[in-house]
N, C-alpha and C positions, 0 to 999 in steps of 0.2 A: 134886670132887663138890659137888653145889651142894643142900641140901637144910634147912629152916629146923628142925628137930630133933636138937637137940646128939647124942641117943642114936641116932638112926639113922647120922649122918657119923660117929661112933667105932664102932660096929660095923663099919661099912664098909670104915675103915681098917684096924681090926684084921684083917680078914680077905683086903684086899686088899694091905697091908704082909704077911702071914705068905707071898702067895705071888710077893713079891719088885716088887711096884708099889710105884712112889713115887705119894703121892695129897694133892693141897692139898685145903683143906675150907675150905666156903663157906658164909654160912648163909640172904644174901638175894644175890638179881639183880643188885642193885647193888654187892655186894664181888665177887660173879664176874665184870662189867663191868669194874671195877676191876684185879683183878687178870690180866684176858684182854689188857690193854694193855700189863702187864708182862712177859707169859712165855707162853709155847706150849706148849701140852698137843695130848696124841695122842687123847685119847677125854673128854667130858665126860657126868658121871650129873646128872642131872638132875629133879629132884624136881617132879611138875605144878603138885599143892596146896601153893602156900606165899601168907605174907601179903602185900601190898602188892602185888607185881610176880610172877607166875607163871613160870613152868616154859617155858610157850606163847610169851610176852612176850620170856624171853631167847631162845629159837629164831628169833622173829622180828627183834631186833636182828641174831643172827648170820646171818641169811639177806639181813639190808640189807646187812651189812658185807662179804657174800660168804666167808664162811670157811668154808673145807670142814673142818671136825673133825667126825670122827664122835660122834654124842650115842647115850645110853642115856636115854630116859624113865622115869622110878619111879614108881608111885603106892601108897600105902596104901590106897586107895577102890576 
């Protein structure tokens, strides 16, 4: 889960660890860049509004890179 507000990725876990997900948490682009080089995930959430590098911006890296994980977009707006 990729999302730049600490309160929203622990609600998320909380609620997504209660129904048996394992869930890594991100809070910019570039730690989820980071860590998508390390390990494979099956579903990524994805936050539009964040600072520096958007929501948009990671979708676009991963459509260079060709990776099919399926994404969830989030937005508070």
């Amino acid at each position: 889960m990729i999302d730049d507000e600490a309160v929203v990725l622990e609600s998320c876990k909380k609620i997504l660890s209660s129904e048996g997900f394992g869930v890594a948490l991100v809070p910019t682009v570039d730690d989820a860049l980071a860590l998508l080089e390390q390990e494979r995930f099956a579903l990524l959430l994805i936050d539009i509004k964040m600072p520096k590098r958007d929501g948009l911006s990671l979708m676009d890296v991963l459509r260079e890179r060709r990776e099919k994980i399926p994404i969830v977009v989030m937005s508070g707006y």
